[in-house]
N, C-alpha and C positions, 0 to 999 in steps of 0.2 A: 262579370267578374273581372278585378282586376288583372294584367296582366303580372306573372311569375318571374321576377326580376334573376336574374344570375350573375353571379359576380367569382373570379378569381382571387385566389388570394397568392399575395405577393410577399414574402416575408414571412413564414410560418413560427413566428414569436407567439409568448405567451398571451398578446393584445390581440391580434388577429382572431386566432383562436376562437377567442371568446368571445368577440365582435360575429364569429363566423357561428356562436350556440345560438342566435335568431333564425337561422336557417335550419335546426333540428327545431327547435319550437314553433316554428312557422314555415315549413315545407310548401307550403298553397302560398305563398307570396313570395320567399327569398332560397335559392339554392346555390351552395356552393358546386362549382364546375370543374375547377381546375387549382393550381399551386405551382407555385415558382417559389426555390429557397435553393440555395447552394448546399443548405446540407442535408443529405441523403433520411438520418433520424426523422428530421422533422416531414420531410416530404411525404414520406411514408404514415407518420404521424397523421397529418394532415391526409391523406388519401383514405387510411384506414376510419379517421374521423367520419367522413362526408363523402365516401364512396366514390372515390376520383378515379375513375381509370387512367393505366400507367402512360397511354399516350398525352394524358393533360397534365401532366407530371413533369415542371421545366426547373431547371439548375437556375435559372438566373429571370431577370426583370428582362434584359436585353432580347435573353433566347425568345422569352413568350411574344414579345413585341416584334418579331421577325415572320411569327406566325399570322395568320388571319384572324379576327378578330372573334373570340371564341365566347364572349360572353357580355352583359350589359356592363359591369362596371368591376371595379379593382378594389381589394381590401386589401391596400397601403400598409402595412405596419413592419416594414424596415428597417432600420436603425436612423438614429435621426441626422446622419450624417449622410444619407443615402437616399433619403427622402425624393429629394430636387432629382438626381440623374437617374432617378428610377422611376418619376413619377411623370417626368416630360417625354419620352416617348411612346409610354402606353395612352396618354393623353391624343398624341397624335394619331396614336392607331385608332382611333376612338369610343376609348372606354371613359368612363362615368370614374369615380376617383373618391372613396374615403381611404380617406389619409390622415395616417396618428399626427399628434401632435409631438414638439413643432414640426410645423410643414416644411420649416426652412430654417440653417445655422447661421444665417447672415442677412443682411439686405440684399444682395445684391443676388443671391439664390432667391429670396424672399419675392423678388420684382417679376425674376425670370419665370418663374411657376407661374405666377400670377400672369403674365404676359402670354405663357404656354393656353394658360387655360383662356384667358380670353380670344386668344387668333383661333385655339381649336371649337371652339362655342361651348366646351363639357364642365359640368357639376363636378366640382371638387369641393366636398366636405370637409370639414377641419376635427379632428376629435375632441369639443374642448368638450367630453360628457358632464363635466360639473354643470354645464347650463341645462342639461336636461333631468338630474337630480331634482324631486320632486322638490327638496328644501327651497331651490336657488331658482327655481322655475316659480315658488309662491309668493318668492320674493318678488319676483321681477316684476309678476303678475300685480301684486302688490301696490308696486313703486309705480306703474304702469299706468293705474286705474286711479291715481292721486290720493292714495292714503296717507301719505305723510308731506303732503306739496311737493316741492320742489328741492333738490339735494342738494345738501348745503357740503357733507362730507361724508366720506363714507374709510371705516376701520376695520380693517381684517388681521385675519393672522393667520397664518399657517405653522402648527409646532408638528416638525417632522421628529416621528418617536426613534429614540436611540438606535431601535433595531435597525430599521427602516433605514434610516443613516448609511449604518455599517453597510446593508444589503447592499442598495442603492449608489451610494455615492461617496463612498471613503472605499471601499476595498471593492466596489460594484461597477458597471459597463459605464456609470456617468460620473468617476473619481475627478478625472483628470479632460479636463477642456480640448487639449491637446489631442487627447487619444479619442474623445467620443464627437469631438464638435462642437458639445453643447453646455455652456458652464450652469451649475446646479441652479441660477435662474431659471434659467430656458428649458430645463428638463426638467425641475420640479414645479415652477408655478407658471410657465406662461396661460394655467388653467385659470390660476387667482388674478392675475392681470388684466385676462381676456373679463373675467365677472364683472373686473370693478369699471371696467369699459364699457360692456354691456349694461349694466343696471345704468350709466348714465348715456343712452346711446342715443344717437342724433346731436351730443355735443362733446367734441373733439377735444383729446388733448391737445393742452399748450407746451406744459413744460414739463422735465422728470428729474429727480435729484434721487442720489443712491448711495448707500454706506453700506458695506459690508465686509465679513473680513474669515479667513479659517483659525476661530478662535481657539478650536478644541485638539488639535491633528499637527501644532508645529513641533519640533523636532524638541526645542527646548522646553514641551509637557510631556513627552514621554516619561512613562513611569521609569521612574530611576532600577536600570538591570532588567528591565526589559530587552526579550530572545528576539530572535527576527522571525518569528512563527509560535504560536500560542501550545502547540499540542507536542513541540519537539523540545524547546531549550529558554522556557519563559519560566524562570522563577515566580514571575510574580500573576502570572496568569489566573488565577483562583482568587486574586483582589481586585481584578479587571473587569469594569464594566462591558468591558468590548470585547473580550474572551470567544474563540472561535467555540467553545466547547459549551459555553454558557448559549450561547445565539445560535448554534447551529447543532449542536448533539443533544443539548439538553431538551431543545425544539424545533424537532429536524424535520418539520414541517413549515416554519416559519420563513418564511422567502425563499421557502424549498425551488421557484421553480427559476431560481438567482444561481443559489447556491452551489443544489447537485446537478446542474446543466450539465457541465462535464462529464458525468458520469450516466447519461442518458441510454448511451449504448445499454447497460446491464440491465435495466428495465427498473426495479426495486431495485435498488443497493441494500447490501449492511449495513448495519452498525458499522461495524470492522472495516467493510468497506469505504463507509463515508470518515471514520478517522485515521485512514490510510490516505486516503486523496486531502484532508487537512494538512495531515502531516510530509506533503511529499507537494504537488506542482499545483493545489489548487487554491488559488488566492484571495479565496475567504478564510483561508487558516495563517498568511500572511499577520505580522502586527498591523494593526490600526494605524501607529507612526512610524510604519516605514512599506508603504503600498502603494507606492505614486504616487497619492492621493494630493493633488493639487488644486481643488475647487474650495470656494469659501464654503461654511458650512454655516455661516446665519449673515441675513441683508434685510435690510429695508429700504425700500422705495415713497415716495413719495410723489404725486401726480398734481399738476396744476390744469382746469380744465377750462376753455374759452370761456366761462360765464364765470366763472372767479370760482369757482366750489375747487374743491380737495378731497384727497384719496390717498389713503397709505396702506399698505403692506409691508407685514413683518414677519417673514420667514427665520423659523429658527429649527435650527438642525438640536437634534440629542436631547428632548424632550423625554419625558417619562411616561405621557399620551399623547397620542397622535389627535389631534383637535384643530378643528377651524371654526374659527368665530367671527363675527359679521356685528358690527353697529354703525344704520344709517342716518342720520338725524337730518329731516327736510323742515321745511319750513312751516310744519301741519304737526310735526310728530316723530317719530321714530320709528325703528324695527331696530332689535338686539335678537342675537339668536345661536345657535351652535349645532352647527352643519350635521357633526357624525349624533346629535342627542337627537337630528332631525327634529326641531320645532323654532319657534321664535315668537319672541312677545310682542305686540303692537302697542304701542304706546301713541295717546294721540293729547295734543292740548286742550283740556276744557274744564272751562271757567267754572262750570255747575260742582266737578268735586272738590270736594273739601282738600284733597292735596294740589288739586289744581292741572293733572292732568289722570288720563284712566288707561285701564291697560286691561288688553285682551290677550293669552296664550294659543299659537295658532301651533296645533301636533300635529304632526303630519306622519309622523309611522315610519319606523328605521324601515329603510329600502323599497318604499313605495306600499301601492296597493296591491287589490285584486287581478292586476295585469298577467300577473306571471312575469313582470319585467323586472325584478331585484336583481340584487348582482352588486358588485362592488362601485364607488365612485357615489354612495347613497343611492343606487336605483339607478344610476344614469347611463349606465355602458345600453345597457340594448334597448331602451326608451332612443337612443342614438341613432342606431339602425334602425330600429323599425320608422323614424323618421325620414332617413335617406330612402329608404327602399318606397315609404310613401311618395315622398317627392320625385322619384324616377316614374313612378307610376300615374305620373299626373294630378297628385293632388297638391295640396295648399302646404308650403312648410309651416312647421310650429314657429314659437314664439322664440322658443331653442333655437332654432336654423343656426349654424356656422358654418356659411357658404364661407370660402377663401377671401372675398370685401370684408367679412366680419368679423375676418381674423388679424387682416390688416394691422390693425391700431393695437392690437393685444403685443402682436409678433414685437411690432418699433420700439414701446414700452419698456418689452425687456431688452432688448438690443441700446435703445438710448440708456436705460437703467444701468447695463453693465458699462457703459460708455463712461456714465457719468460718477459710478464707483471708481473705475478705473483711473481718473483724471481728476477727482475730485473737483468738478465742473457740473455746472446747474444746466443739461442737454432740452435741445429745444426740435418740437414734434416738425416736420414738412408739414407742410400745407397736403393732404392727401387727396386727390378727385378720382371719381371711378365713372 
């Protein structure tokens, strides 16, 4: 039998978490042992969760790493700004390492991790779960196996839905670049970046070019007599799409675990409750145009790759569905497809039909199989873990693997992408060797 992997968790966030329910459905392979979080709710949270006795119960990243080394490996899920100073001395101590995405705010955090991890010899995972989403895994498998030749281009999209937005990244922890590290590229797609890297892997970007802008949130679209708080002194709040009362009381489970963080302590809140804390210091009841909110809210990128093929992404913020969509056209065929409908069509060239090419529908089932592995990200959060904890355990990584080399080229991506928004300059990849 294999051996029973254990792993602490670092950061006791809503990701972790959930990264950490593989070890209540797989007890005989993965056990949570211990937590590190500064704040007291979650730690407790987390103990009551996975049965952590209070001595494995540490305030910080630092404290745990001062300790002996109490477990195989770390469940990283941090803030993304914290990632790097929290992930390189437990590396040292010599723990094994998943770690949310991005791994890193910068290159030159980006290098040091990477550097970290290569002098201490440990497995750091990346979380990019979209590759292990049964969708993007059939793809890959797909493109792999030469069903469409060779990639000539590849067309995505990511529409981030209104709500989503708001939670997230206008009045949410990833608004403001400044405040969290990470501008709304690097925290909403270095997942879709890292794909379009992976599906053509083993040939390297060259170039990246990037347009983007906060088209919806400048000062000069504020609705005219708009309050500085939707539930206190907004007239016009009941014809506002971004209405705290509409996103958050009317569906006060929606990003609920965004929204009423604050209010953790009371265990359930009110009603009452929760449009008191709207109404008073907590900053999802903030207006939409006046919340910091300083990240663009729609880009597109564009990839040139050593063999001359192309790749674009288009991220767009305040969508009315939340949808990603995928068309790869290779030199045999195609694959068109939509991630959250989970299926895609294969399209191939051939001469024999009367339209001249034929098309097969490949379904693949919202959230997977018979695994017990569903979950959000289409299926791919714990299909994730159960491959780390495989790989610690000696076996073969999937096809998915995003060891830290495999996140490389994803991380630069968006880092040149926002470079070359920024400058309105066409940014050109290093040469990368590992």
């Amino acid at each position: 039998m294999s051996k029973k992997i254990t792993a602490m968790i670092v950061g006791a966030g809503h990701r972790s978490l959930l990264y950490g329910q593989y070890a209540l459905r797989h007890p005989e392979e993965f056990q949570i042992v211990g937590v590190a979080d500064p704040d007291p709710l979650r730690r407790s949270k987390a103990a009551k969760m996975f049965d952590i006795p209070e001595e494995r119960c540490f305030e910080s990243a630092m404290e745990l790493a001062k300790e002996p080394k109490l477990a195989d490996a770390v469940i990283n899920g941090t803030m993304d700004n914290q990632h790097v100073e929290t992930a390189v001395p437990l590396l040292q101590k010599g723990y094994d390492m998943l770690l949310e995405k991005p791994f890193a705010t910068n290159e030159e955090e980006m290098w040091r991790l990477y550097k970290a991890a290569k002098e201490t010899g440990r497995r750091v995972m990346i979380c990019h779960v979209l590759r292990y989403a049964p969708f993007y895994r059939a793809v890959k498998e797909a493109v792999t196996a030469g069903e469409i030749g060779d990639i000539i281009n590849i067309y995505a999209t990511e529409h981030v839905s209104y709500h989503h937005l708001s939670a997230a990244y206008v009045r949410g922890k990833w608004n403001n670049c400044k405040k969290c590290g990470a501008t709304m590229l690097l925290a909403k797609c270095c997942h879709d970046l890292d794909i379009l890297i992976w599906l053509k892997s083993g040939i390297a970007p060259r170039y990246v070019a990037s347009f983007g802008s906060d088209f919806r949130f400048t000062s000069d679209k504020r609705p005219k007599g708009a309050g500085s708080r939707c539930l206190t002194d907004c007239p016009v709040e009941r014809e506002c799409d971004y209405s705290a009362r509409k996103l958050c009381i009317d569906h006060p489970d929606r990003w609920g675990f965004y929204v009423w963080d604050s209010l953790a302590h009371l265990g359930e809140p009110s009603i009452e409750e929760k449009i008191k804390s709207l109404s008073t210091d907590n900053p999802y009841g903030l207006c939409a145009w006046n919340c910091g909110h300083e990240n663009v809210d729609h880009q597109s990128v564009m990839l040139s790759f050593a063999d001359g093929a192309t790749a674009t992404l288009h991220m767009v913020g305040g969508a009315a569905k939340a949808e990603r969509n995928l068309h790869i056209v290779g030199t045999k065929g195609e694959i068109k497809g939509i991630f959250d409908d989970s299926f895609y069509d294969l399209r191939k060239i051939d001469h024999q039909a009367e339209r001249g090419w034929s098309e097969k529908r490949i379904d693949l089932g919202i959230g997977g199989d018979k695994s017990g592995l569903t979950g959000s990200h289409g299926g791919g959060d714990l299909r994730l873990v159960e491959d780390f904890v495989h790989v610690l355990q000696g076996e073969q990584p999937s096809i998915s693997y995003t060891g830290i080399e495999d996140s490389i080229h994803g991380h630069l991506a968006v880092f040149l992408a926002d470079r070359a928004r920024e400058t309105l300059q066409v940014q050109e990849f290093p040469a990368v060797t590992f």
